[in-house]
C-alpha positions in Angstrom: 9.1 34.9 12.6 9.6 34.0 9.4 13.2 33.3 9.7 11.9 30.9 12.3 9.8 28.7 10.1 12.3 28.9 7.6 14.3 26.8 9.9 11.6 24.7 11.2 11.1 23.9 7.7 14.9 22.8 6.9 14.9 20.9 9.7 12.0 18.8 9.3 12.8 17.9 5.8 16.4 16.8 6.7 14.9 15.3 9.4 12.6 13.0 7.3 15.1 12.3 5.0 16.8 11.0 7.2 14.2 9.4 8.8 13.4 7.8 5.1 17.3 6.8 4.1 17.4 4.4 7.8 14.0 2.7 6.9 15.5 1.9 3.3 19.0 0.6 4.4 17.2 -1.3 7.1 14.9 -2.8 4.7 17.5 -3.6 2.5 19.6 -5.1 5.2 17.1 -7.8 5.7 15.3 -6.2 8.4 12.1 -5.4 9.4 12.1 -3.3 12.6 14.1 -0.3 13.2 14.3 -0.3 17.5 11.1 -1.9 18.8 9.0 0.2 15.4 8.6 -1.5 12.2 10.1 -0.4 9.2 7.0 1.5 7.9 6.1 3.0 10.4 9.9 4.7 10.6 9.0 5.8 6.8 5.4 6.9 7.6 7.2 9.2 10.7 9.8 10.6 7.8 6.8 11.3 4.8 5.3 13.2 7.7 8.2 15.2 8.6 8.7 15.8 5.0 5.7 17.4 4.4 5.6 19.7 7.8 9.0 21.4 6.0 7.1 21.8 2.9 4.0 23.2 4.9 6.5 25.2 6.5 8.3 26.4 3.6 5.2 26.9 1.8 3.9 29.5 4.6 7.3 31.3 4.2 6.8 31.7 0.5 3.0 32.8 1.2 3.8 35.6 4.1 7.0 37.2 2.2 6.0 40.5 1.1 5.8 41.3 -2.9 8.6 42.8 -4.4 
């Protein structure tokens, strides 16, 4: 299980990063919609995914066992 959410973690933190670097080179470009959502709303979606990794992380580091 906890290899699980270890992945779940990764994944949702390269997922927002991701999600973060397109609304910045959009924004850059000149550009204020990403699709049919606006910029902001793409960065809001990739601050959330960010911190559902670290939620997810953090419960990895909290249910390993003491060594």
């Amino acid at each position: 299980m906890l290899e699980l959410m270890k992945w779940v973690a990764r994944g949702a933190g390269l997922l927002g990063v991701a999600l973060l670097a397109a609304s910045v080179v959009v924004r850059f470009a000149g550009s204020f919609s990403v699709g049919s959502f606006q910029v902001g709303t793409v960065m809001q979606a990739g601050m959330a995914a960010m911190l559902l990794g670290c939620l997810a992380y953090l419960a990895v580091l909290t249910e390993r066992p003491l060594r």
